[in-house]
C-alpha positions in Angstrom: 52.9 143.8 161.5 56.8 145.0 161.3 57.7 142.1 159.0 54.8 142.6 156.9 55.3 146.2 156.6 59.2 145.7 155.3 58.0 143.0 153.2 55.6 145.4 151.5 58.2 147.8 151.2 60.6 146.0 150.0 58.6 144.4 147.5 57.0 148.1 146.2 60.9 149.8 146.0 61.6 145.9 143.7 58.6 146.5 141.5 59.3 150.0 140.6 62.5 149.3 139.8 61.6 146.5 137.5 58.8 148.7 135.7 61.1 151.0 135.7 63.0 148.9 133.8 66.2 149.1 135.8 68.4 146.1 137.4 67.8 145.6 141.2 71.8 145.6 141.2 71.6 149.3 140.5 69.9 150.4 144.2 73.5 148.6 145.6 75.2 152.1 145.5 77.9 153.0 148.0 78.3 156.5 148.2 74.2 156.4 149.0 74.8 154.1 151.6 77.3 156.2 153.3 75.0 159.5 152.9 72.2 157.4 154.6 74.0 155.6 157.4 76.1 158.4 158.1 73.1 160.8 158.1 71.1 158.5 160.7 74.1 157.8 162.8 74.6 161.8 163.2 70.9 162.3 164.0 70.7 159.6 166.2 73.8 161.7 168.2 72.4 164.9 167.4 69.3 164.0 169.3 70.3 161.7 172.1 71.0 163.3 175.4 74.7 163.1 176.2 74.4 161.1 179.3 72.7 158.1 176.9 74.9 158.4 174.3 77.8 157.4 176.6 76.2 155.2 178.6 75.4 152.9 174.8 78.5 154.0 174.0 80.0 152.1 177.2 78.0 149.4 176.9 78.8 148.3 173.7 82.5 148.6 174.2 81.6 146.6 177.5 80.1 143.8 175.1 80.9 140.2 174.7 80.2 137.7 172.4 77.4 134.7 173.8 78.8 132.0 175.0 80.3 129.5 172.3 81.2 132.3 169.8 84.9 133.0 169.4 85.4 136.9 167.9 88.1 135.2 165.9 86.9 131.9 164.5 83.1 132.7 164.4 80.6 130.0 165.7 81.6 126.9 167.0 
């Protein structure tokens, strides 16, 4: 039901922009993306418990790529 749900909303935000009568090039926008990952990643802090924060925090410092992925050459 996810998929089908982005689907549908990804379709709805292409067709208003077509009938709109704008290029879909025009919802690529930086500074918007900033504002809205920016804005989620300082909820998301604003609203997770300290002891959380640090343990994800941790963990994906901890991290490592699965096995047969080099961080430096990519897959392979």
């Amino acid at each position: 039901m996810a998929l089908l749900g982005l689907a549908l909303a990804l379709a709805a935000i292409a067709i208003a922009q077509w009938w709109h009568g704008g290029s879909l090039l025009t919802l690529l926008d930086g500074p918007a993306f900033l504002i809205v990952v920016g804005g989620t990643l300082g909820a998301v802090i604003l609203q997770t418990p300290r002891q959380y924060l640090l343990q994800a925090f941790g963990q994906l410092v901890g991290a490592e790529p699965p096995p047969g992925i080099s961080p430096s050459r990519g897959s392979g």
